[in-house]
N, C-alpha and C positions, 0 to 999 in steps of 0.2 A: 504494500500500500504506500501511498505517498507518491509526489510527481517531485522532480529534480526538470527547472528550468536553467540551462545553459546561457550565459552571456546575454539574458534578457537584463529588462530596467524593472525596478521594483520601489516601490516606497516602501520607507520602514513603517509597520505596524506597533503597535504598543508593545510593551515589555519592560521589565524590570532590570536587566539583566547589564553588564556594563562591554564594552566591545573589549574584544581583544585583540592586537595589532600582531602577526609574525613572518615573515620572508615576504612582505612589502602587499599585504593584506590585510583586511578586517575583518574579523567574522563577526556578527551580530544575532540574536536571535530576537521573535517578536510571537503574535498572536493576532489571528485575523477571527472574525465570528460571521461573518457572511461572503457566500453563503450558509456556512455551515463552521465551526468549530474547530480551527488547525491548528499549530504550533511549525513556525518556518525557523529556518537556518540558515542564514545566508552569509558568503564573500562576496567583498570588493575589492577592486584594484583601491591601494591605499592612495595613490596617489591621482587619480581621475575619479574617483566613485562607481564606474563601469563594475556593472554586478556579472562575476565570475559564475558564480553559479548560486542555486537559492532548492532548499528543498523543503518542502512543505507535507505532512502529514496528519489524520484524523488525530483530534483529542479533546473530547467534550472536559469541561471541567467540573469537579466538584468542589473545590477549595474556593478562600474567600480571599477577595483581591484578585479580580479575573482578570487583568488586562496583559496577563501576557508570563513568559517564564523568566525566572526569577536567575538561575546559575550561569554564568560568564561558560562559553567555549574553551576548553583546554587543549592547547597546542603540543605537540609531542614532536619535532621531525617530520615526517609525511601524513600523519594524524591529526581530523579532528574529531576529539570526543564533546559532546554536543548533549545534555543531561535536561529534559524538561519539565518541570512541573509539577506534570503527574506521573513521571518516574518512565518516562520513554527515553531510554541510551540509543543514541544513533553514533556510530564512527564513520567518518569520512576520508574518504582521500583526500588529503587538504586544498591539491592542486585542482582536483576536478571535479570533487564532491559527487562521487560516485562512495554508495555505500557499500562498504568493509563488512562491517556484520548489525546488526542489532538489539537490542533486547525492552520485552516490556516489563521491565523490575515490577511493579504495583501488581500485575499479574503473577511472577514468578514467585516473589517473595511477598505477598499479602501484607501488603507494608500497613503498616498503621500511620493513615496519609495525615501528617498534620497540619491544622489548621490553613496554614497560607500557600500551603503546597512543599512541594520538594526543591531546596535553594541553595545547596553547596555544591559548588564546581567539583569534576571529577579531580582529584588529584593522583600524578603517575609516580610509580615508583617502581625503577627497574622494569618488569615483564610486568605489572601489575596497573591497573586502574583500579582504585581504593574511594568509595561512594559510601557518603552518608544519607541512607535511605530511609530507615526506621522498618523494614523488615520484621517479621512476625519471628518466633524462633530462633532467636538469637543473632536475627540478620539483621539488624541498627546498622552495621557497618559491614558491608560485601568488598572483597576483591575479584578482578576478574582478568583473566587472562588479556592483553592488551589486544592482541592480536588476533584470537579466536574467539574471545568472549567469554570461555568457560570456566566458571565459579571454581576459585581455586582455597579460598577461607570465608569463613563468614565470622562476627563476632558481637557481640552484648547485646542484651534485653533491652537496654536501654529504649525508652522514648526518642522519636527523632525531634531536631532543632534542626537549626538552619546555617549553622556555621560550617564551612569547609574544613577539614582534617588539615592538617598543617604536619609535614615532616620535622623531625626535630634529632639530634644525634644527642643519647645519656647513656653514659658509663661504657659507651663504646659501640653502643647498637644504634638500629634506624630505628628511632622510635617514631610512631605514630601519632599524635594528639587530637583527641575525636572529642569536642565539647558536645555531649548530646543535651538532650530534654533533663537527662536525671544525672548526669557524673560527669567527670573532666576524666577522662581515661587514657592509658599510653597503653600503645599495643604493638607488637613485636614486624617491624611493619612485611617482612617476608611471610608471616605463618598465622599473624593476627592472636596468638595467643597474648594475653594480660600481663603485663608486666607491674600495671598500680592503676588504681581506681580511685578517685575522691568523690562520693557522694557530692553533688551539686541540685536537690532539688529544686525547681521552679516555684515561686510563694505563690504565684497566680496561676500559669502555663510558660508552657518553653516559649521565650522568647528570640533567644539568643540567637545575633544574626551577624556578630562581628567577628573577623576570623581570628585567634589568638595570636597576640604579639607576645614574642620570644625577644628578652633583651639581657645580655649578659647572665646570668645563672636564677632568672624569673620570667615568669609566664604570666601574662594578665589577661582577663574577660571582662568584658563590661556588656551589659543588658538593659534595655529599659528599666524592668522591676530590681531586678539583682542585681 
């Protein structure tokens, strides 16, 4: 499903989402509702605005604050990973935007979809694409094979929020740092097993939508309520 228009012209639709600039293009994402309900993904030449290519597929919404997906495109090398909303992964080929593989996480993992939808960019590490989804089962936090797509760990119960996972290097490893709905957690970033959890719960609802800054041997969060 989904149509991919080559080298047409497009205006951008609404969307949350902030562009991302890499080998002298823009990738942007947006949301259209007529005639029907889609979520698009589109490049531009950075320096003309000439749209490279634009892909657009089905996605009605059930979350609040419709106007569009919320997580920024993540650039890898010949990679775009493209995360929307309501949990549709699309990879692209960054130059031609022909689709690589995909997946409908909300489907796979019966995410428990929260409130404003799904908002943190994919983050790569090594062979790995690492998404905070809020999965049922202990899939809050999935990795998945970059390249084929195939579930390689999953990890915590946690409720999802909206902050991005952030890499982080302690006591020698790649750690993880997953700010969910209920804990600030490091996780072992090749195998996803726990390495420390801090209780964080929400006094109202998960808010948290800013990604954690790392500065010298401290890590801060800041939330509207918390």
């Amino acid at each position: 499903s989904g149509r991919i228009n080559v080298a047409g012209i497009n205006e951008v639709g609404s969307g949350y989402s902030g562009p991302t600039v890499a080998d002298e293009r823009v990738f942007v994402t947006d949301r259209l509702v007529e005639p029907k309900q889609v979520e698009r993904v589109h490049c531009f030449d950075s320096e003309t605005g000439r749209t490279l290519w634009s892909h657009e597929y089905d996605c009605p919404y059930t979350i609040s604050y419709q106007a569009g997906p919320r997580a920024s495109v993540t650039i890898e090398d010949d990679r775009a990973f493209a995360l929307g909303a309501m949990g549709h992964l699309h990879v692209y080929d960054a130059g031609t935007g022909a689709i690589l593989w995909k997946k409908d996480l909300n489907e796979k993992y019966k995410v428990r979809m929260p409130i404003w939808g799904i908002a943190a960019a994919p983050l790569i590490y090594e062979d790995l694409v690492i998404l905070h989804i809020g999965g049922s089962d202990g899939a809050c936090i999935v990795a998945l094979d970059k390249k084929s797509g195939e579930e390689v760990w999953t990890a915590l119960r946690d409720r999802a929020q909206y902050a991005a996972p952030i890499l982080i290097e302690q006591g020698g490893e790649d750690v993880v740092v997953c700010w969910t709905g209920d804990s600030v957690a490091g996780l072992e970033a090749a195998t996803g097993k726990l390495f420390w959890r801090v209780p964080f719960p929400a006094r109202k609802m998960p808010i948290g939508v800013a990604t954690p800054v790392v500065n010298n041997n401290r890590m801060f969060m800041t939330s509207f309520y918390d």
